[in-house]
Backbone as ProteinMPNN parsed JSONL, in Angstrom:
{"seq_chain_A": "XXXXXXXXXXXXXXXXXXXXXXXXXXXXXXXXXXXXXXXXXXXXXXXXXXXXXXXXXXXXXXXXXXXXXXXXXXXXXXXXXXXXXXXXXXXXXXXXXXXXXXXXXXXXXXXXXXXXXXXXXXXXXXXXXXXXXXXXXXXXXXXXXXXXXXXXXXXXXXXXXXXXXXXXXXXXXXXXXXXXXXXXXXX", "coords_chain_A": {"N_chain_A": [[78.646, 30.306, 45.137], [81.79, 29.27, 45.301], [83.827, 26.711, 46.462], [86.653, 27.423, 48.389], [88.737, 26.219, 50.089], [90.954, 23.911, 50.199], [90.696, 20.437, 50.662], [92.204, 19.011, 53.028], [92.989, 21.047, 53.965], [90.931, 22.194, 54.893], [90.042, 20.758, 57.013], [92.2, 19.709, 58.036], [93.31, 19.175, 61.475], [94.434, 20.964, 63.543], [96.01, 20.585, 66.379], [97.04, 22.077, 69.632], [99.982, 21.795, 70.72], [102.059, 22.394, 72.766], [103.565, 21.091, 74.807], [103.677, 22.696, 77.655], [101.731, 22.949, 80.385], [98.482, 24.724, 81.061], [98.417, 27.903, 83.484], [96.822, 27.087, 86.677], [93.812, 28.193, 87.605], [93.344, 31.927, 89.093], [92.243, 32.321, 92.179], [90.501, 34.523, 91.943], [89.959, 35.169, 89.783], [88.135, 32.766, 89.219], [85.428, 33.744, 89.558], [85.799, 35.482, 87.852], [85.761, 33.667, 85.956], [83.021, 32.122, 86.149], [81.239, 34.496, 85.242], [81.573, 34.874, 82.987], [80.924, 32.103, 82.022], [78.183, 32.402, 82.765], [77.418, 34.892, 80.938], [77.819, 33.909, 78.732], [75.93, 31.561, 78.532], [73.636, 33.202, 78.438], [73.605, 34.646, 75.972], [73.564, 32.51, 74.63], [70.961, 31.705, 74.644], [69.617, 33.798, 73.795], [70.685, 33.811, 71.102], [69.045, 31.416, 70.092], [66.337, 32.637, 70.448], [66.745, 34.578, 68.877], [66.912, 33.667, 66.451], [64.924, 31.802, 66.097], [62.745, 33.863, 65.741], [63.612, 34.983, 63.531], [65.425, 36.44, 63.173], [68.206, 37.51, 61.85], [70.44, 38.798, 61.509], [70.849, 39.596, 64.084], [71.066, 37.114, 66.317], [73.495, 36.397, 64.861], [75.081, 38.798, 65.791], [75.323, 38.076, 68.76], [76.235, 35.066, 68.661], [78.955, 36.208, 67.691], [79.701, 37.933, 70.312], [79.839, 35.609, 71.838], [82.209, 34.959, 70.937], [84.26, 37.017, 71.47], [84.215, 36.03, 74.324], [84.982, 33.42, 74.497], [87.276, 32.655, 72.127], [87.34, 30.099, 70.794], [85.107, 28.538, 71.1], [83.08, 25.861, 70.274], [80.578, 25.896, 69.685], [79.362, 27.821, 69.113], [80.901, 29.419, 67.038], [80.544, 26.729, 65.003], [77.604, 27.416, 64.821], [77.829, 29.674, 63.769], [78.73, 29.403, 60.978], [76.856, 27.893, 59.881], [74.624, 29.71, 59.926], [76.282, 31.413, 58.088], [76.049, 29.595, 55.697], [73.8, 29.016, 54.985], [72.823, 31.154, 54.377], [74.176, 31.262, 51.904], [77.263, 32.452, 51.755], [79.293, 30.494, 51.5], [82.432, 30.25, 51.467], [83.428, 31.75, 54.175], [81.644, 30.497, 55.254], [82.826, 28.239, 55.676], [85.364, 28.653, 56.799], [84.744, 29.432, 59.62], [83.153, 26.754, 60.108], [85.468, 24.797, 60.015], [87.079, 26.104, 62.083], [85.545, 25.31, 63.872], [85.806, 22.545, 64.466], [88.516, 22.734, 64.778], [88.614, 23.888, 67.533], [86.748, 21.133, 68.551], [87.206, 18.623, 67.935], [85.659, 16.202, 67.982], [82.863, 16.732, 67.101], [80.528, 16.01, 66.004], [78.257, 16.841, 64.509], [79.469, 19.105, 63.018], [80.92, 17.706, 60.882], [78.885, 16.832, 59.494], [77.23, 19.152, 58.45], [79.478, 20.04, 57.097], [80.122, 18.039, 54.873], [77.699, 17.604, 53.615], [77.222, 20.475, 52.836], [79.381, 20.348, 51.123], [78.581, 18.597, 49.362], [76.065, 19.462, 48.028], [77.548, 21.312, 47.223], [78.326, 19.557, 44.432], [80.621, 18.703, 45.011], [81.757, 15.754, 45.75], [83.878, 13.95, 45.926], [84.772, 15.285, 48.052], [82.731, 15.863, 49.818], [82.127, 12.852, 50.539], [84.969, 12.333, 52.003], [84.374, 13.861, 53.663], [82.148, 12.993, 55.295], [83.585, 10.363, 56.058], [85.281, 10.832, 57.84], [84.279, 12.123, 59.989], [82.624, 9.981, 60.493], [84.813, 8.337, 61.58], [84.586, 9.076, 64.197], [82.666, 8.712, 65.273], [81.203, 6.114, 64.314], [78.711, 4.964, 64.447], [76.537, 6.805, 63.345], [73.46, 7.313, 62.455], [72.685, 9.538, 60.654], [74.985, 10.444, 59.137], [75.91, 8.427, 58.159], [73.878, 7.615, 56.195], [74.132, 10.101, 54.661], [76.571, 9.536, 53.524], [75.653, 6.976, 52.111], [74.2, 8.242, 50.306], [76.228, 9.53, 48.74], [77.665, 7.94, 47.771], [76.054, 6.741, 46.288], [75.478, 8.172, 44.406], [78.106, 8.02, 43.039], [77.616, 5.863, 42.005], [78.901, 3.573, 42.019], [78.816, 0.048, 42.936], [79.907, -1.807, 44.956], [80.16, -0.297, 46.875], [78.417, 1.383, 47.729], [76.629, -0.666, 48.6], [78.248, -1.723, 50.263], [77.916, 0.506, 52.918], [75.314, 0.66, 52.87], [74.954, -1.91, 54.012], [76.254, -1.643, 56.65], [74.746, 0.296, 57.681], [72.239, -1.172, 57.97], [73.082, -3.379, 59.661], [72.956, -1.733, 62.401], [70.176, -0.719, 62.033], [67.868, -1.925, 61.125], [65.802, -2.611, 59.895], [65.564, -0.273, 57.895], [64.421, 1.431, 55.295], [65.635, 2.59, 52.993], [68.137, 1.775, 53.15], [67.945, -0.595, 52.189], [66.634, -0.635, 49.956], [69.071, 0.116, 48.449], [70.763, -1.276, 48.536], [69.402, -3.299, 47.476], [69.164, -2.071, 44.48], [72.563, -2.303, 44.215], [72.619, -4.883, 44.247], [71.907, -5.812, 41.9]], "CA_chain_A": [[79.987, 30.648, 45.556], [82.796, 28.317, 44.843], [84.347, 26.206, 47.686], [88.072, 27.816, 48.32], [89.7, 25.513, 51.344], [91.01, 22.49, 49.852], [89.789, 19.314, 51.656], [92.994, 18.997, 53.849], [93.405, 22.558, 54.556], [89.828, 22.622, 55.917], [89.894, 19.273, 58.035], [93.574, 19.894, 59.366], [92.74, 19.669, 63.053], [96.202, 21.408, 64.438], [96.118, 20.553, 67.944], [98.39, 23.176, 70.201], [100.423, 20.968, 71.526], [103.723, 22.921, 73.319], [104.112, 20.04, 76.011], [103.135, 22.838, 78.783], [99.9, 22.842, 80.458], [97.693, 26.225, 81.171], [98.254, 27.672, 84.951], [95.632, 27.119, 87.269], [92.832, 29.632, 87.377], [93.347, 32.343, 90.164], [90.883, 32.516, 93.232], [89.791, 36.099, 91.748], [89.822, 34.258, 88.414], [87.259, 32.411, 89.144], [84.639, 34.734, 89.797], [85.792, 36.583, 86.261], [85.619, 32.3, 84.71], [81.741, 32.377, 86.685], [80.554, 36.02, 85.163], [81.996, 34.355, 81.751], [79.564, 31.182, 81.514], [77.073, 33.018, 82.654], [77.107, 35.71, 79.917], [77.687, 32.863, 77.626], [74.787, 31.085, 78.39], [72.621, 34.009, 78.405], [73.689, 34.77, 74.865], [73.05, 31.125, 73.923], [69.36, 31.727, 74.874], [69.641, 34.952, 72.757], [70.631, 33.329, 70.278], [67.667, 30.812, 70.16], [65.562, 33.789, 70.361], [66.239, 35.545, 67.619], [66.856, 32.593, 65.18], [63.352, 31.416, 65.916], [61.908, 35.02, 65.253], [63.97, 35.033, 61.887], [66.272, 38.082, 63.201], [69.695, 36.17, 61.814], [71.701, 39.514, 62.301], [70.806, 39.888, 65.841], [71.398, 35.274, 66.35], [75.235, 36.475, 64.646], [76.21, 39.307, 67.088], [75.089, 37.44, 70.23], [77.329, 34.099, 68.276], [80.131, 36.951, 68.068], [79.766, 38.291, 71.321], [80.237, 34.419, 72.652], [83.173, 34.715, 70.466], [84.768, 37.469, 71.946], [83.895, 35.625, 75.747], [85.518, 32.381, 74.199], [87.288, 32.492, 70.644], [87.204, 28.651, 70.161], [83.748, 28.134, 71.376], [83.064, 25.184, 69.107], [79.265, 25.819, 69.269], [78.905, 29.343, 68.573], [81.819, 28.957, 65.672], [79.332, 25.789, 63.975], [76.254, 28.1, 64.438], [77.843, 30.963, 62.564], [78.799, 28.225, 60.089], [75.279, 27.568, 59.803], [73.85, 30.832, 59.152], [76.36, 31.402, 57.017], [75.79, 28.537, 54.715], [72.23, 29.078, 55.301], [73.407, 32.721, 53.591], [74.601, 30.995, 50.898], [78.509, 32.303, 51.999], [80.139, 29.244, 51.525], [83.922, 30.418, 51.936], [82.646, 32.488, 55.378], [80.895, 29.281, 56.449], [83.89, 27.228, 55.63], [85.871, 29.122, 57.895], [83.793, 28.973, 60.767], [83.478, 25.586, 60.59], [86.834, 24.391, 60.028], [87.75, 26.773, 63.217], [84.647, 24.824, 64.795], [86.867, 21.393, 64.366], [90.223, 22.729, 65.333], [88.308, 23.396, 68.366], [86.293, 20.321, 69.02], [87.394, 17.67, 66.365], [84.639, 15.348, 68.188], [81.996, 17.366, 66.871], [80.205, 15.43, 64.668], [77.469, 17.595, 63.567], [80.077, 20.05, 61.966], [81.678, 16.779, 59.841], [77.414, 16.256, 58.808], [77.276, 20.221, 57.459], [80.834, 20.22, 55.983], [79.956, 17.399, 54.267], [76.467, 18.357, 52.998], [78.038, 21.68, 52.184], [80.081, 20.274, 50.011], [77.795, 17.291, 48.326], [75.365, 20.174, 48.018], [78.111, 22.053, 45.611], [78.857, 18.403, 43.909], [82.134, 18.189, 45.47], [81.177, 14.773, 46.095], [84.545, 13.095, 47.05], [85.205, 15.76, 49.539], [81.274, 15.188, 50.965], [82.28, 11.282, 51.38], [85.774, 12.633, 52.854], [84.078, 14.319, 55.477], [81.553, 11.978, 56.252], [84.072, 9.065, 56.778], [86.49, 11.165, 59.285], [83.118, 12.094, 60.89], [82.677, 8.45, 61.206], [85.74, 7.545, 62.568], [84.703, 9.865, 65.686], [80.944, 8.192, 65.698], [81.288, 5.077, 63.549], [77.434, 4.396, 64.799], [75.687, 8.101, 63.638], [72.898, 7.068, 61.246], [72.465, 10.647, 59.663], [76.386, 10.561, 58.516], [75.936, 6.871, 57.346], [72.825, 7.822, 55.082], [74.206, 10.909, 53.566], [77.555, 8.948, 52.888], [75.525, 5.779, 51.281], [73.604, 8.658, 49.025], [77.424, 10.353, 47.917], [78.097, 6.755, 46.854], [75.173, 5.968, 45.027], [75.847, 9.606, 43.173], [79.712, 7.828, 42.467], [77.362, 4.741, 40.89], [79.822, 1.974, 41.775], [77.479, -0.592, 43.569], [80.428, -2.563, 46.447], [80.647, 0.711, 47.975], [76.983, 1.382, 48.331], [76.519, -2.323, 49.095], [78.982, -1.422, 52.346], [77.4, 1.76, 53.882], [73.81, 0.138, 53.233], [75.065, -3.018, 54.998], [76.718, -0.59, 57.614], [73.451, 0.491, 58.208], [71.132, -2.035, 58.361], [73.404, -3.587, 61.341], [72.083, -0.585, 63.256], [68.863, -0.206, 61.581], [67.504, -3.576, 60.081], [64.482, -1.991, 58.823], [65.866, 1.199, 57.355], [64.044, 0.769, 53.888], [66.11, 3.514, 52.213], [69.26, 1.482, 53.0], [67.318, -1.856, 51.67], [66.459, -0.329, 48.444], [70.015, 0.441, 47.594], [71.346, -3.105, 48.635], [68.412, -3.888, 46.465], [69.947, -1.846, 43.139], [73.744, -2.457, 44.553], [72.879, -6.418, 43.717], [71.302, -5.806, 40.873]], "C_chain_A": [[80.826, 29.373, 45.544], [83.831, 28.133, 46.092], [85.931, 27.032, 47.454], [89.126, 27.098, 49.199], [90.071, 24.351, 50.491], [91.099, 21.297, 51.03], [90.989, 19.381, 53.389], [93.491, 20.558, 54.812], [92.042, 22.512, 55.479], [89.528, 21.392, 57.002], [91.125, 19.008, 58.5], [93.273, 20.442, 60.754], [94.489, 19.702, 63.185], [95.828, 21.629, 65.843], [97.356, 21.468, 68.7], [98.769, 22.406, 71.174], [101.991, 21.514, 72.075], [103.635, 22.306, 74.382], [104.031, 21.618, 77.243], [101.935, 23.516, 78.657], [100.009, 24.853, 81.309], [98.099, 25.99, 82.909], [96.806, 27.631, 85.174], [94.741, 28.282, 87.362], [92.883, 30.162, 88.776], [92.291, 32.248, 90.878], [89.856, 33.819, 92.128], [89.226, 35.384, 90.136], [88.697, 33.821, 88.144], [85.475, 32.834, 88.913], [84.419, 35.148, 88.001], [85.015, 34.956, 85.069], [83.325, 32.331, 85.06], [80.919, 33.133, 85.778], [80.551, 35.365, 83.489], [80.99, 33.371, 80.756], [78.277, 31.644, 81.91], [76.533, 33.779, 81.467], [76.862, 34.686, 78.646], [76.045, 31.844, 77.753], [73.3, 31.417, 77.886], [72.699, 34.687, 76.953], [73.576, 33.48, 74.167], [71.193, 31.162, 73.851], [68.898, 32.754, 73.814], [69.483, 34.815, 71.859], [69.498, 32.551, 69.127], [66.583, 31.803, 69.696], [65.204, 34.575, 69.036], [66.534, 34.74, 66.273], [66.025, 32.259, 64.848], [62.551, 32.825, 65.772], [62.441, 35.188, 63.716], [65.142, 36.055, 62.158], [67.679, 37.608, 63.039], [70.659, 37.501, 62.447], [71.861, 39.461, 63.826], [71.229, 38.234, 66.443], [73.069, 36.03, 66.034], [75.124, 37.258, 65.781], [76.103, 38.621, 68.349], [76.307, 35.825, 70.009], [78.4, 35.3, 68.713], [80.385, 37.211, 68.87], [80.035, 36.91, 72.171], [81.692, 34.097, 72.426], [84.186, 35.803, 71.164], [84.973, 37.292, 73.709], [85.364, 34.596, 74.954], [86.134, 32.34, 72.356], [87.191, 31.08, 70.113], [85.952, 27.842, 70.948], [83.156, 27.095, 70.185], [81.78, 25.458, 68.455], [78.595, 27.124, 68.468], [79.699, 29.752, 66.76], [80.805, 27.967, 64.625], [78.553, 26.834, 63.787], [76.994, 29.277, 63.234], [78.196, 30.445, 60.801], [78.304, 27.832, 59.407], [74.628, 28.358, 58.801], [74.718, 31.31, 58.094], [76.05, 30.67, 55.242], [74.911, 28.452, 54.565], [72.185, 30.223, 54.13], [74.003, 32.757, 52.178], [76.504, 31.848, 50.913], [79.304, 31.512, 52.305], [81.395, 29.431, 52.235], [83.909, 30.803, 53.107], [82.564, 31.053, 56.266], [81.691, 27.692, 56.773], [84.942, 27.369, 56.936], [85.358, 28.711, 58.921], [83.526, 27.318, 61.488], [84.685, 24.606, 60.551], [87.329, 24.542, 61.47], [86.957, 25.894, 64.137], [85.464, 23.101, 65.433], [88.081, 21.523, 64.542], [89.444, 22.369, 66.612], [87.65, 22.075, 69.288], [86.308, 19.506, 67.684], [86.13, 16.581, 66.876], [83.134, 15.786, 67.85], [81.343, 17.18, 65.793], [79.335, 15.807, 63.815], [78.273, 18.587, 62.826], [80.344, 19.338, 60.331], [80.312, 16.519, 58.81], [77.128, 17.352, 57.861], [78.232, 20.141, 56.69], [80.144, 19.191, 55.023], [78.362, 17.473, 53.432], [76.779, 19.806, 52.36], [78.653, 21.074, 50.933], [79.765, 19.001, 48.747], [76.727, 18.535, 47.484], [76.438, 21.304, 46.596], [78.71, 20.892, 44.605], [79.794, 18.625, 43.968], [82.006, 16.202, 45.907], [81.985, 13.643, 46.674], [85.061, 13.966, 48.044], [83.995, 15.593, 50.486], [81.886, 13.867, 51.511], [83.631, 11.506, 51.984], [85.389, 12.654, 54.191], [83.277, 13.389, 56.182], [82.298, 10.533, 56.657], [84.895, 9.52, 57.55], [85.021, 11.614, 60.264], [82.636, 10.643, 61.288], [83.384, 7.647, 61.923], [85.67, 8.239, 64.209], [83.144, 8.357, 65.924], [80.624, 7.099, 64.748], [79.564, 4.636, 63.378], [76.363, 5.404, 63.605], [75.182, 7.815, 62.286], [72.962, 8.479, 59.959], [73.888, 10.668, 58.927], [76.192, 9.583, 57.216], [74.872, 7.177, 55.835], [73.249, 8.606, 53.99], [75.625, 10.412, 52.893], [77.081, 7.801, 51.527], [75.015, 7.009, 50.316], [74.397, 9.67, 48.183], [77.444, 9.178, 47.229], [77.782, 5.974, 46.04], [75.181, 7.062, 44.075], [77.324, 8.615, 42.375], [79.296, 6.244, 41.541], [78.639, 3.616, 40.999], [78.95, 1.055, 43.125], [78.335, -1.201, 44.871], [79.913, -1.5, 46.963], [79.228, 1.079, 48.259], [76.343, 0.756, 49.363], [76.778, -1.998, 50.557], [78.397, -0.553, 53.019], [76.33, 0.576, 53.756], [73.679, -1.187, 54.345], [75.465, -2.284, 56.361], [75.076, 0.172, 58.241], [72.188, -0.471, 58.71], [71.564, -3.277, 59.808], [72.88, -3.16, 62.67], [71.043, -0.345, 62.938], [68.106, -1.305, 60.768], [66.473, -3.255, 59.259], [64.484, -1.003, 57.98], [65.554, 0.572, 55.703], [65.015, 1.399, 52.694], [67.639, 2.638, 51.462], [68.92, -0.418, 51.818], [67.094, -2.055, 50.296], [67.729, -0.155, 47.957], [70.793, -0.589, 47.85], [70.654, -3.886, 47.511], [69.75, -3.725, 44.843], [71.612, -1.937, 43.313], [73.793, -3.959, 43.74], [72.482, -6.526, 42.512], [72.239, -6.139, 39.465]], "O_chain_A": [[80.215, 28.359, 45.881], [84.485, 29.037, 46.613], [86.297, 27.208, 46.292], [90.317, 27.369, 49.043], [89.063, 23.804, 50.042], [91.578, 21.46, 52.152], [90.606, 19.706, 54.513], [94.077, 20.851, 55.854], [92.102, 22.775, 56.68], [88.556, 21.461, 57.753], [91.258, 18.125, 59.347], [93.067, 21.597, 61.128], [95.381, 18.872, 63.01], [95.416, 22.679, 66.334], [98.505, 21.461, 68.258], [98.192, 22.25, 72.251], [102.997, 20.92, 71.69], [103.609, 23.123, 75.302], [104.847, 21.216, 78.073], [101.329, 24.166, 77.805], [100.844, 25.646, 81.745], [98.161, 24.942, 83.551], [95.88, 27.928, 84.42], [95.217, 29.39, 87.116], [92.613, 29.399, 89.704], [91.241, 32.074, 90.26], [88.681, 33.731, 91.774], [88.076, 35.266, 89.712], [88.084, 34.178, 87.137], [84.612, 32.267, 88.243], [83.446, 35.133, 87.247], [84.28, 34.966, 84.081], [82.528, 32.552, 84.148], [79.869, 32.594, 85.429], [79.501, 35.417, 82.849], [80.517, 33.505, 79.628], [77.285, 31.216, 81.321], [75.44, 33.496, 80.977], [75.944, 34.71, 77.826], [75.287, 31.653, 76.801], [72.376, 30.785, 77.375], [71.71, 35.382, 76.72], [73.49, 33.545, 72.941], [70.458, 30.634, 73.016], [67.93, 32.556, 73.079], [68.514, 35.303, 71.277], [69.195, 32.835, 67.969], [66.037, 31.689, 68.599], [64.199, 34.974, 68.446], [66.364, 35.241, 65.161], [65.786, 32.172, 63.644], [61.35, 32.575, 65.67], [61.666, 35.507, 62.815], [65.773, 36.44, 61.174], [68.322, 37.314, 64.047], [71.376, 37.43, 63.444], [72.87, 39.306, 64.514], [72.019, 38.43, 67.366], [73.798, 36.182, 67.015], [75.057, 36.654, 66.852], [77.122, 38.711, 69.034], [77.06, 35.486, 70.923], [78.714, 35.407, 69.898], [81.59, 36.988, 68.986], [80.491, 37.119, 73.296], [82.379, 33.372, 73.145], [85.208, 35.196, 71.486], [85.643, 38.085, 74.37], [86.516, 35.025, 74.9], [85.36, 31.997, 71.462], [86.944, 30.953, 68.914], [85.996, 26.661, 71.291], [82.772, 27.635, 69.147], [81.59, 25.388, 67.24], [77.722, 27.287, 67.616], [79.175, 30.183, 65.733], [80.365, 28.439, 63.577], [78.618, 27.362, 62.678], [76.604, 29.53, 62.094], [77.934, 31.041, 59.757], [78.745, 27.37, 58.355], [74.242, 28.156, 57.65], [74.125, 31.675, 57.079], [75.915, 31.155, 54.119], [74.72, 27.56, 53.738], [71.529, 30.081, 53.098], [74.262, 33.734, 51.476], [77.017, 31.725, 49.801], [80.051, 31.646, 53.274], [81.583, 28.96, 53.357], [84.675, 30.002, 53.643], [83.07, 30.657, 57.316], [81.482, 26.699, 57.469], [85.236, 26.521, 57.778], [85.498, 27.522, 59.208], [83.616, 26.859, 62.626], [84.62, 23.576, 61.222], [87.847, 23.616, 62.095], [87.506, 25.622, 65.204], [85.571, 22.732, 66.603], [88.827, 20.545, 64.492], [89.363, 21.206, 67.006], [87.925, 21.943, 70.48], [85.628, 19.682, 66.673], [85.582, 16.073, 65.898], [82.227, 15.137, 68.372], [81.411, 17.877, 64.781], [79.323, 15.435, 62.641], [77.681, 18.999, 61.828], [80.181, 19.822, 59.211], [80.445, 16.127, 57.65], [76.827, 17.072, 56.701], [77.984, 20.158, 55.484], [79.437, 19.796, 54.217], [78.503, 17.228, 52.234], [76.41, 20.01, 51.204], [78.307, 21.425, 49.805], [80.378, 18.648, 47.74], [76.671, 18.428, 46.258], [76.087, 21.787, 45.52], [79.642, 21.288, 43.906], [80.29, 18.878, 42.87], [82.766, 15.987, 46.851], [81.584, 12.751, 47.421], [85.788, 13.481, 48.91], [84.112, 15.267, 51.667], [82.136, 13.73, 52.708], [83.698, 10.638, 52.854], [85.673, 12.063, 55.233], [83.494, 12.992, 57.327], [81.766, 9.711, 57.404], [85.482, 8.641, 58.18], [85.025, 11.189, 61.419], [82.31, 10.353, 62.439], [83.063, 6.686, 62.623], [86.443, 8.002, 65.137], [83.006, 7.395, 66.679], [79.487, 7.244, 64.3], [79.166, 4.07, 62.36], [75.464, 4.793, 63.027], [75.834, 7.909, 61.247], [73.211, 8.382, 58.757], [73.71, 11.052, 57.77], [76.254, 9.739, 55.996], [75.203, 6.94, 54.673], [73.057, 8.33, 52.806], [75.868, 10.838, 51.764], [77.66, 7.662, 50.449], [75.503, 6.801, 49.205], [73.926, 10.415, 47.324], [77.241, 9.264, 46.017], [78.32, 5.095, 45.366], [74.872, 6.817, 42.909], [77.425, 8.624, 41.148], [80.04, 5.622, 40.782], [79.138, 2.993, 40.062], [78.571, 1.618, 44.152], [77.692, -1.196, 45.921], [78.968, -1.777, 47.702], [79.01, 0.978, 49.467], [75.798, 1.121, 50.405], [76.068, -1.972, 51.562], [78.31, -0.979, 54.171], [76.456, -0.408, 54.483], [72.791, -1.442, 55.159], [74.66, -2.54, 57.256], [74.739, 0.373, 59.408], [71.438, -0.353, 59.679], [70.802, -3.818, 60.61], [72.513, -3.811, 63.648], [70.603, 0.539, 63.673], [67.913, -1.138, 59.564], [66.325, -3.601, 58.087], [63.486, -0.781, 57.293], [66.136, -0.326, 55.095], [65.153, 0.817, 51.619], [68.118, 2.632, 50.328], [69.638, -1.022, 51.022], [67.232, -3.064, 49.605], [67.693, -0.267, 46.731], [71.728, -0.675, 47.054], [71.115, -4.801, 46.828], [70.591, -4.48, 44.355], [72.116, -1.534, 42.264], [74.631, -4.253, 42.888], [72.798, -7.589, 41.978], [71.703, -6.155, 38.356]]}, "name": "protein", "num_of_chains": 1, "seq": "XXXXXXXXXXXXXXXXXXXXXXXXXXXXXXXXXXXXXXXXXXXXXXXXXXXXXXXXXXXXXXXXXXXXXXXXXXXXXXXXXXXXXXXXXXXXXXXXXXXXXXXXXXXXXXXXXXXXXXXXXXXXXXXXXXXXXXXXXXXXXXXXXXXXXXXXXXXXXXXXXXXXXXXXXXXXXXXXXXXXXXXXXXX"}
């Protein structure tokens, strides 16, 4: 299936910003906010449940059903993200996670699928897109750093290798993977 978001359309975090804030949550409110994370939790376990038995439909409605508790649930939004892309429904799983990053743009495992998603259909400068705005949240996060240095040894120009692998071995001095491609970078 053939990516359809273009890079900026799917990594436009639109923050809702109308300068006023949410009222406070009523007394009675509370109770209803209570009954809320509860159900949610107990469909997070659900979830678990039937992902590790293999039962993906039954893992989605219990995601959906978190979705109809919370529509910008960042976690339940990624997971469906997941299984979609897992599903091989790319455009589906694009969605999902896009919506997963309006909601929680600090969410750096979404920026690690998007970006594997889309190295995975050789999109390869929207993979190193995502993994360097996923870096500017987590500048540190080896798994980003790795799958960025191995978009840039796909793009065969050796500085830019050179830099992630050095970028890594700051944080990881022994990382042999990154050692070997400093290796053929100098070469």
């Amino acid at each position: 299936e053939e990516l359809s978001i273009s890079l900026d359309e799917l990594l436009a975090l639109t923050p809702a910003q109308s300068g006023s804030r949410p009222a406070a949550p009523k007394a009675e409110d509370s109770l209803t906010l209570q009954g809320q994370h509860h159900r949610t939790a107990q469909l997070e376990i659900e979830v678990g449940v039937h992902h590790q038995a293999g039962r993906i439909a039954e893992a989605e409605r219990a995601l959906n059903e978190i979705l109809l508790i919370d529509p910008k649930d960042a976690k339940a939004l990624y997971n469906l993200g997941v299984l979609a892309s897992d599903a091989g429904e790319i455009a589906r799983a694009e969605r999902y996670l896009r919506r997963a990053l309006e909601s929680d743009p600090e969410f750096i495992d979404v920026y690690q699928t998007f970006g594997d998603m889309h190295f995975r259909a050789r999109h390869v400068l929207s993979a190193i897109e995502i993994y360097e705005r996923g870096l500017k949240h987590a500048p540190n996060r080896l798994p980003l750093l790795r799958s960025l240095m191995e978009a840039r040894l796909v793009q065969r120009i050796p500085h830019l290798v050179a830099e992630v692998a050095e970028r890594i071995l700051r944080i990881d001095e022994g990382n042999t993977d990154a050692l070997c491609y400093l290796a053929w970078a100098d070469l």
